[in-house]
N, C-alpha and C positions, 0 to 999 in steps of 0.2 A: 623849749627853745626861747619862746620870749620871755619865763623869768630870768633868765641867763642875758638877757640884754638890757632890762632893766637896772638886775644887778650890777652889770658891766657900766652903765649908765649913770647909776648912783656914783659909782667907786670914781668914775669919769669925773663929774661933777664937784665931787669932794677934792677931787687931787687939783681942778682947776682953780677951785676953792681956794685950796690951799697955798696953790703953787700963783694964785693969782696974786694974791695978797705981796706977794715975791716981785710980780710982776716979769716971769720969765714966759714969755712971749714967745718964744721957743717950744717950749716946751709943751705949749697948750696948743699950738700949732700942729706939732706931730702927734699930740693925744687927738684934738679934733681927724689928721688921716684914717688915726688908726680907726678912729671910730665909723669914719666912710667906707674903710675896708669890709670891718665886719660886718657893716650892712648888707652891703655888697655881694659876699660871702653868706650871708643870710637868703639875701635873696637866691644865689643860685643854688642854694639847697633847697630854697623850698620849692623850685622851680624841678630840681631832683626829684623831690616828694612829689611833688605832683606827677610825675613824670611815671613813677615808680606806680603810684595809686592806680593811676588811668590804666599804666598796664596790668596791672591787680585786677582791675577793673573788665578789663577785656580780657586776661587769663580767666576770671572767673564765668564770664561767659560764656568763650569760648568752651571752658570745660563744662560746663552745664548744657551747650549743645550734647556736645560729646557723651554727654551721661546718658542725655534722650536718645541721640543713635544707637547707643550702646543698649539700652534697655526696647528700642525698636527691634535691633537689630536682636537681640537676644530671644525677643518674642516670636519674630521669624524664626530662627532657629527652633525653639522650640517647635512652634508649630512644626516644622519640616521633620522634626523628631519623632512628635506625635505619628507624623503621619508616614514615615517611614517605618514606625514600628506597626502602625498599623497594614502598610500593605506587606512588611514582612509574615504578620500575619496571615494573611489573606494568601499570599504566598506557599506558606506554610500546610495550612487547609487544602490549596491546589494538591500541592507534592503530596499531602497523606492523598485526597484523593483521585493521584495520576498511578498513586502504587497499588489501590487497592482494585483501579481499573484495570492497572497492567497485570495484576496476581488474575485478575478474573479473565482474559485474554488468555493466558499460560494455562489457564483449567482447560476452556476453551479449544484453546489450539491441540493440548492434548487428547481431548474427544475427539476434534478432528481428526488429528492422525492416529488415535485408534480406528476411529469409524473409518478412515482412506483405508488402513490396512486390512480391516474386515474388509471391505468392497474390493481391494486387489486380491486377499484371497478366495472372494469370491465368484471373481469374473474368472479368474486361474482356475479355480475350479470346475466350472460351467462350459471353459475352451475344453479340457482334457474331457470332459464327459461327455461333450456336444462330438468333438473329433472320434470318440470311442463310438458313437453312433453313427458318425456319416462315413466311416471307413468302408465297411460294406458296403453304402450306396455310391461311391465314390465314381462307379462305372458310368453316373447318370450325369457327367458330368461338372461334377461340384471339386474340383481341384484346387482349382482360386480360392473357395471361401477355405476350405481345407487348411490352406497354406496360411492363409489369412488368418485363422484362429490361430496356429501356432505361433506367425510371430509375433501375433497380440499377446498370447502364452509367455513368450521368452522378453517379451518388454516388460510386464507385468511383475516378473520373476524379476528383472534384472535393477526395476524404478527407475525403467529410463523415460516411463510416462505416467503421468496421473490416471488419478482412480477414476476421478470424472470422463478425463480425452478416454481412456481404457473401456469404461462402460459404454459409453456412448457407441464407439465402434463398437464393441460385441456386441450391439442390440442395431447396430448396422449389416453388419455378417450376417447375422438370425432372420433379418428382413429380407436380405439377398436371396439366404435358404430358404425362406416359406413361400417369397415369389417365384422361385426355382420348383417348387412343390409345388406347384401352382397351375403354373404354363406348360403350354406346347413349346417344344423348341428342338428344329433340327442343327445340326450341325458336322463338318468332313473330320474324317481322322484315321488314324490306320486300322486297319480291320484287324480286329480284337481273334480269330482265327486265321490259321497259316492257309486255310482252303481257299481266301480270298485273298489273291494279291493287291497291291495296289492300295489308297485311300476306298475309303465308303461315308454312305452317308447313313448319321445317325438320328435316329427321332425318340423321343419320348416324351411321353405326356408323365407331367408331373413325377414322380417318383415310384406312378405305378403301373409304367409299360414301359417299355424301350426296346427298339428293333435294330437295325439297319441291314441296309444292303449294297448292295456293289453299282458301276455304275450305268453297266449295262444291261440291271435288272434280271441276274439269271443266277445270283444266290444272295442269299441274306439269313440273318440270325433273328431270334429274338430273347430275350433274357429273360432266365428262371429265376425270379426271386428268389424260392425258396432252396432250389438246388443251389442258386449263385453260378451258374453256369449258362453259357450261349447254345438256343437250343435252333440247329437250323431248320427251316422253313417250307417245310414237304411240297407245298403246291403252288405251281404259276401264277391262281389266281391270288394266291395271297400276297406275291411277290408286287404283283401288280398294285394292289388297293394299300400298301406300305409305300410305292412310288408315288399314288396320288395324295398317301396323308402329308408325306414328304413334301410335293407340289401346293399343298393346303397351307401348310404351315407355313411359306412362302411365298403365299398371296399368287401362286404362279397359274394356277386355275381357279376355275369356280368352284366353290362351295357343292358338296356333294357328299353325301352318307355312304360311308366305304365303312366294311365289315374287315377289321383287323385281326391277325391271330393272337387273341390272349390265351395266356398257358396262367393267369394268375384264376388264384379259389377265391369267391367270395363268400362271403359267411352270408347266409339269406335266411332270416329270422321267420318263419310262419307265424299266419293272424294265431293262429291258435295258442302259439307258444307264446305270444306275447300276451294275451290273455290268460 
């Protein structure tokens, strides 16, 4: 730009030169304008150029922020990459193993419900066999556990209860029976022959006597295990000392050693034999 006004300058000068010698006064008039023009015009270009530079100047800062956010920001990224492949990882490791806990659960569970199914048909088992043995004694009062094994039998049968609640009560029942086998215990009910009208009262000791009698002490039974039949009771005084075990059982007198009629055998071992 400034050879170009020099030049312009020169060619100025020469034409004033020239055109002075002429003396047209005029003429070097409008050449000296023009030549404030172009100044003029110079200047506000280069005031342009600077204008332009300065913004050059701050575009290129600005973008050279921008480069560092962009390589901040890129770094973040990464990192965040990193580290989401890493917890995918980590992730992944879980899931293998949550599957190989939940495979060992499914082993598991199905012992379980073999072993529940052993133990249901175990206890089903144990009701019908236990029931087959206390049918016979059923006279001694055991009706309830009776009924009781059955419908533990048909819940067991049906899986309307677990194997556990299931056990548990049949070794409830069995406790019932062995305290039943156990105790004195009277109680009324209808007399088990047509000879006695009316209710009687029953007693038996544990599951191996049982009598009863009427209630104004002038007949009574006692029960033949081995026959399974009521066998009645020949003498007054028996009839009597069955009213006082009855009274005993009862708390309703004192304590007193009364001779019962047992009709049971016992098996009596000699020293001898046992040597």
């Amino acid at each position: 730009m400034r050879v170009n006004l020099l030049i312009l300058s020169v060619v100025v000068i020469m034409s004033i030169e020239v055109y002075g010698s002429e003396e047209h006064e005029e003429t070097r008039e409008s050449l000296e304008n023009q030549i404030l023009n172009i100044e003029k015009q110079t200047k506000e270009i280069r005031k342009k150029i600077e204008h332009v530079l300065k913004k050059a100047k701050a575009d290129s800062a600005n973008y050279g922020e921008y480069i560092s956010d962009y390589k901040k920001h890129s770094t973040g990224l990464k990192n965040e990459r990193d580290s989401l492949r890493a917890m995918a990882a980590t992730l992944s490791e879980r899931r293998d193993s949550l599957y190989e806990h939940a495979n060992m659960i499914l082993l598991k569970s199905e012992n379980v419900r073999k072993q529940s199914n052993q133990i249901q048909n175990l206890v089903r088992k144990n009701c019908l066999e236990l029931i087959d043995s206390l049918i016979p004694m059923k006279v001694f009062n055991i009706d309830k556990q009776i009924s009781a094994l059955r419908f533990l039998e048909g819940e067991m049968n049906s899986g309307t209860v677990s194997s556990v609640e299931g056990l548990e009560r049949y070794w409830q029942i069995v406790a019932q029976i062995e305290e039943a086998s156990q105790k004195i215990e009277s109680w009324t009910g209808t007399a088990p022959e047509k000879t006695i009208k009316g209710e009687v009262t029953f007693l038996r000791l544990g599951f191996v006597w049982l009598a009863c009698i009427n209630k104004d002490n002038t007949c009574g039974f006692v029960w033949d295990i081995e026959k399974r039949k009521w066998e009645p009771v020949q003498n007054n005084e028996s009839l009597r000392n069955i009213d006082i075990a009855v009274k005993l059982s009862a708390g309703k007198t004192a304590p007193e050693l009364v001779a019962l009629p047992f009709n049971v055998k016992f098996n009596i071992i000699k020293a001898e034999e046992k040597q």
